[in-house]
C-alpha positions, 0 to 999 in steps of 0.5 A, a space after each residue: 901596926 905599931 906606934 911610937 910617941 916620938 918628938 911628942 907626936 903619935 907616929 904610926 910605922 912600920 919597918 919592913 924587910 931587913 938590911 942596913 935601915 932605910 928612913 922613908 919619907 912618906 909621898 903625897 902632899 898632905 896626905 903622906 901615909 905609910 901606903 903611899 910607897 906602894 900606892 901611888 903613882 910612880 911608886 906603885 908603878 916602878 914597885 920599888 918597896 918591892 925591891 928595896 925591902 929584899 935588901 934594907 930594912 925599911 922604916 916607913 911611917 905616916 907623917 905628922 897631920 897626917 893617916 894615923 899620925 897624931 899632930 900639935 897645932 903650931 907654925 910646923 917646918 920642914 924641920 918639924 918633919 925632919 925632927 919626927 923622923 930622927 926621933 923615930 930613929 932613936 925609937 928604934 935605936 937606929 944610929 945611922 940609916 941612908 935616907 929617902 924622901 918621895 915627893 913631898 917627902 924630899 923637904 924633910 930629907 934635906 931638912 934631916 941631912 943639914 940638922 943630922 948628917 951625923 945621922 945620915 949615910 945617904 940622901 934618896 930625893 925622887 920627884 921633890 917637889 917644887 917650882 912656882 906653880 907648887 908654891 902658888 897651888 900650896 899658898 892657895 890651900 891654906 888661904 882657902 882653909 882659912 877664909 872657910 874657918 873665918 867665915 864658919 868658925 873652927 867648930 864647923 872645921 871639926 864637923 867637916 872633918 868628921 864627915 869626910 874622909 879627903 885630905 888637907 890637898 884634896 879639900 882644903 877647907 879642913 885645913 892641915 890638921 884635917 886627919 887628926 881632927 877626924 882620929 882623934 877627940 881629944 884633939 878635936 875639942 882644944 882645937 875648936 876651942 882656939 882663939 881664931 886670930 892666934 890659929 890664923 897666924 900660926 897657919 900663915 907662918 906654916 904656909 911661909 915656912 914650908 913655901 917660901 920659894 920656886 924651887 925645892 924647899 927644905 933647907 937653905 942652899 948654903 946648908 945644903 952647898 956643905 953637905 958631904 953627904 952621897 945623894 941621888 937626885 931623881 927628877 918629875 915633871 909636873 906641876 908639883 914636882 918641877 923639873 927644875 926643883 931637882 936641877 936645884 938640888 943636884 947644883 945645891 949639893 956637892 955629891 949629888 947624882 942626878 938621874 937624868 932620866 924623863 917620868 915616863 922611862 921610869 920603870 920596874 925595870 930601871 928604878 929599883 935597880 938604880 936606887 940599889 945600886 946607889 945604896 950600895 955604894 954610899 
């Protein structure tokens, strides 16, 4: 599987199928890999990558922090995840693709569309993520990681990292970094070394920056009110993925359609079929 250095990050992808390129914005919280598209969940369930790679050229990668990816310590934002994605385009010498986020994925997307809709043909957002029990769950985990490292030190975070295999989400003890500490030596020695007050405040403007509301983050609604941009809206229904995040996002967006459709009928029968049908017509 290929890699490429892009926005100064180590990025695994992968671009499968052929047709007009399709930029994916990985699912699963913090542990955004490539596979997540035909793993987890509702995207293992509805098959989708199946149906979309017979028709577009697909561009799937793990994102920053996390799989393969290689990652910097700093006060990342959604626009950090949107940059990684458009400099991955510009690897590929792609122009123009139709974007699409899953999950946690939607942030980027909506960051991708206000930084580069010059870049963008359409916006894809399925289950974003959002509502106050996303935002509260997310505050908790970096306060959690963070009362482990002052308590036991960074160098007792690399330790934990390399006997685990569980992500930022699933323990958050090892911190967002998790996965590059556990792939990568040479990032692992600096990170151990940091003074711990700096790395304290640098983890605290990343939890402010990516949740800082009770609806669906990624860009500011008076950004997202001047998109021109098609956009196709799919909504969840948990504690992560709020209804009301998408509600948010069809009011933010002037050309937005909204699926109104509940989890459960989302199936390998409709879905495919309907974010098809979209793509042709953006």
């Amino acid at each position: 599987m290929p890699f490429a250095v892009v926005d100064g990050i180590y990025t695994r992808y992968e671009v499968v199928g052929s047709g007009a390129p399709l930029l994916m914005f990985s699912p699963g919280g913090f542990d955004a890999t490539l596979e997540k598209w035909s793993s987890l969940g509702i995207y293992a369930k509805t098959r989708m990558m199946d149906y979309l790679t017979k028709q577009y050229r697909c561009v799937i990668f793990d994102r920053r922090e996390t799989g393969q990816s290689g990652g910097r310590v700093e006060r990342v934002t959604w626009a950090h995840y949107a940059a990684q994605g458009r400099e991955l385009l510009r690897h590929l010498k792609i122009d123009r693709a139709h974007i699409m986020g899953g999950c946690m994925g939607c942030g980027p997307v909506a960051a991708f569309g206000v930084a580069y809709p010059e870049a963008a043909r359409s916006l894809v957002l399925y289950w974003p993520v959002g509502g106050p029990k996303y935002r509260i769950t997310g505050r908790q985990r970096f306060e959690q990681h963070l009362a482990y490292a002052r308590q036991h030190g960074l160098a007792e975070v690399v330790s934990l990292a390399a006997t685990s295999q569980k992500s930022f989400g699933e323990d958050p003890r090892g911190g967002p970094w998790v996965s590059v500490l556990r792939h990568d030596r040479a990032f692992a020695a600096p990170y151990a070394a940091l003074d711990l007050e700096k790395y304290t405040a640098t983890v605290n403007g990343m939890a402010d920056a990516l949740l800082d509301r009770d609806t669906a983050p990624g860009a500011e609604p008076e950004d997202l009110m001047r998109l021109e941009l098609p956009a196709l809206v799919v909504p969840g229904k948990d504690p992560s993925h709020a209804t009301s995040a998408a509600r948010y996002l069809e009011e933010c967006l002037p050309r937005a359609e909204y699926w109104d459709i509940p989890p459960a009928d989302q199936t390998e029968t409709n879905v495919p079929d309907r974010l098809v049908r979209f793509l042709e017509s953006a």
